[in-house]
Structures are given as structure tokens and as C-alpha cells.
C-alpha positions, 0 to 999 in steps of 0.5 A: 403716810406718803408725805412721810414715805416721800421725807424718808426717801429724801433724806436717804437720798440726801445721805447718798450724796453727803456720803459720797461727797464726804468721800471725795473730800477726804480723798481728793485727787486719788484714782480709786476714790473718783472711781468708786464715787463714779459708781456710786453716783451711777447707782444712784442716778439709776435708782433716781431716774426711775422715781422722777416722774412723781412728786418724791424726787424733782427733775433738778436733782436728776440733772444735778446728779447727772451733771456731778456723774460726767464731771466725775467721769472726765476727771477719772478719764484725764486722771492719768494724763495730768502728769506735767510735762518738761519744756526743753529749752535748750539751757544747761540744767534739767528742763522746766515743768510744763504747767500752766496758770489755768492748770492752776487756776483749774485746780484751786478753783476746785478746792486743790490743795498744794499736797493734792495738786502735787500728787495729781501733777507727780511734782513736789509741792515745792515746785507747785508753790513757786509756780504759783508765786510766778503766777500770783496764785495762792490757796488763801486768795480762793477763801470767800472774804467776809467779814466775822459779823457777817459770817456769825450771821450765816453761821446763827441761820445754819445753827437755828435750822441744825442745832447740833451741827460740827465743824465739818458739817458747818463747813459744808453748809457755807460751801453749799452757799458758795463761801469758802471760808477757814477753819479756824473762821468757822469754828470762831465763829461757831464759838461766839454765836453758840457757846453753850452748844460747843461746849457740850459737843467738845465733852460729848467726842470720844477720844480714843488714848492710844496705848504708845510703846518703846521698843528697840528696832522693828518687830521687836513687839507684837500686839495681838488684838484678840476677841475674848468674848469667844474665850 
């Protein structure tokens, strides 16, 4: 009974960080998502503090939470300071952002991409890409180099012990063993060594068709939503 109560209290705790995680992934770089990651991450932190002392949750998940819990809350305090700054030259023209190849490096290391980094530094991607060639910074030099034997490799362990795992859950599955790899690697991959599997996962997704329409200006149509169960 308490081998089975101390299972369920940690795959509810592995649910908060997945959920949290999946969170920041999805908006990473934005103020409000750093900001509610952070108080989620002091709940939970809070809740698992007081259970640390026995056996259903380790000391190292203690110091892992609250290591994540700090680098968060440096990133949410120097979030609004990160904007780039110019360098006044002197020349004619208007003056060169200031933005550094370890402000770069900082941000690819973190898995940045150029749309992100240019909104954390409020400059245009374009300008994001030039910096980078000046440097010999790119996006595809930070993805782990292996090769496809290896990865199906990988990709068959993780697959025996989650059978019914996606992209997205693959994808993180890598990362958690520090590889970086493309999307469309993994789903390559994916398709070589469980062919059967993504087959029936491709059927199972349901796609929503939205209904598309042709008006001639804004506002020339509105579609109301109604609930007629309560008709």
C-alpha cells in the first residue's frame, strides 16, 4: 500500500515539472510564462520540502527544484534589461547594436531560437543572423551530432520503456540525456524502428477541419458559438 501510495506521488510530481516544462517550451523568452513557471515551481518546491525527509521523494529532487527555481528567477529579474544596446561610433549612419558573442552563445546554449532571441533583445531576426555569421554562431551547430544507427539505437530504449510515446515526448526524452537532435531526425528515426506504432498513433490524432470563409471586408460576418444543449 505505501509502495503504491509513494509511485502515485511520483508521477504526480513528475507531471508538475513535465507540465511546467511543456510550458516554458512552448513560450519561451515571454515575461508572463517565466513568471508563472516561477510560482509554480514555488508551490511545488514548497509542497516538496515538507516530504523530503522520508523515503517518497529524494534530496536530489529537492536541489534540482530549487536550482531550476533560481535560474528562473535570475531570468524573470534580467528579463527586462536584456534589450541591446547601440554603440556610438562616431560614423555616419545610425549606431551598431551592442550585442555580444557570449549574449549569443548564453542564448543558443539555452536552446534560443532566432524569433525568440529577437524579441528577448527587441531587434529583428535579421539583424540576430548577421551578428551570428560575424561570430560563426548558428542554430544547427548547437543540435548533438550522431549518427542515425546511434540515434535508433536511442530511440528503440526509450520506445521499449514508453511504448506509446510522440514526437514531442521522444524529443524531450533525448534532451534529458543531453542530445539535441532535429525534428525531423527523430521522427525518421521513430519511423524506422517502430513503424507499426506510428502508424496507428498518425490514424489515432484527431484533426479538427476548420470551416473556412470568404467575406468581402472585416466584420462582414459573425459566427456565433452557441451551447444548444441548453435550448
Amino acid at each position: 500500500m505505501e509502495e503504491d501510495f509513494t509511485i502515485e506521488v511520483r508521477n504526480l510530481l513528475r507531471r508538475c515539472v513535465l507540465s511546467i516544462l511543456h510550458q516554458l517550451e512552448q513560450r519561451s523568452g515571454e515575461s508572463s510564462s517565466l513568471e508563472n513557471a516561477q510560482f509554480r515551481l514555488e508551490w511545488l518546491l514548497g509542497i516538496v520540502i515538507r516530504y523530503h525527509h522520508s523515503n517518497i521523494i529524494q534530496r536530489a529532487v529537492v536541489d534540482l527544484l530549487s536550482e531550476a527555481l533560481s535560474i528562473i528567477t535570475n531570468s524573470c529579474e534580467t528579463q527586462h534589461d536584456a534589450a541591446a544596446g547601440r554603440l556610438f561610433s562616431g560614423s555616419p549612419g545610425r549606431p551598431k547594436f551592442n550585442i555580444s558573442h557570449e549574449q549569443l552563445e548564453f542564448l543558443l546554449e539555452r536552446r534560443f531560437t532566432t524569433v525568440q532571441m529577437s524579441r528577448l533583445l527587441g531587434i529583428s531576426v535579421r539583424t540576430i543572423e548577421r551578428r551570428m555569421a560575424e561570430f560563426g554562431l548558428s542554430v544547427r551547430g548547437t543540435y548533438t551530432i550522431i549518427s542515425d544507427e546511434q540515434l535508433d539505437t536511442t530511440t528503440l530504449e526509450i520506445l521499449t520503456s514508453f511504448p506509446n510515446i510522440g514526437y514531442k515526448r521522444m524529443t524531450g526524452h533525448l534532451r534529458s540525456r543531453g542530445m539535441r537532435i532535429q525534428q525531423k531526425k527523430i521522427r525518421e528515426s521513430m519511423r524506422r524502428v517502430d513503424p507499426q506504432g506510428t502508424l496507428i498513433r498518425a490514424l489515432e490524432m484527431n484533426i479538427i477541419h476548420r470551416r473556412a470563409y470568404s467575406v468581402p471586408s472585416p466584420l462582414a460576418l459573425w459566427h456565433i458559438d452557441g451551447n444548444h444543449k441548453l435550448i
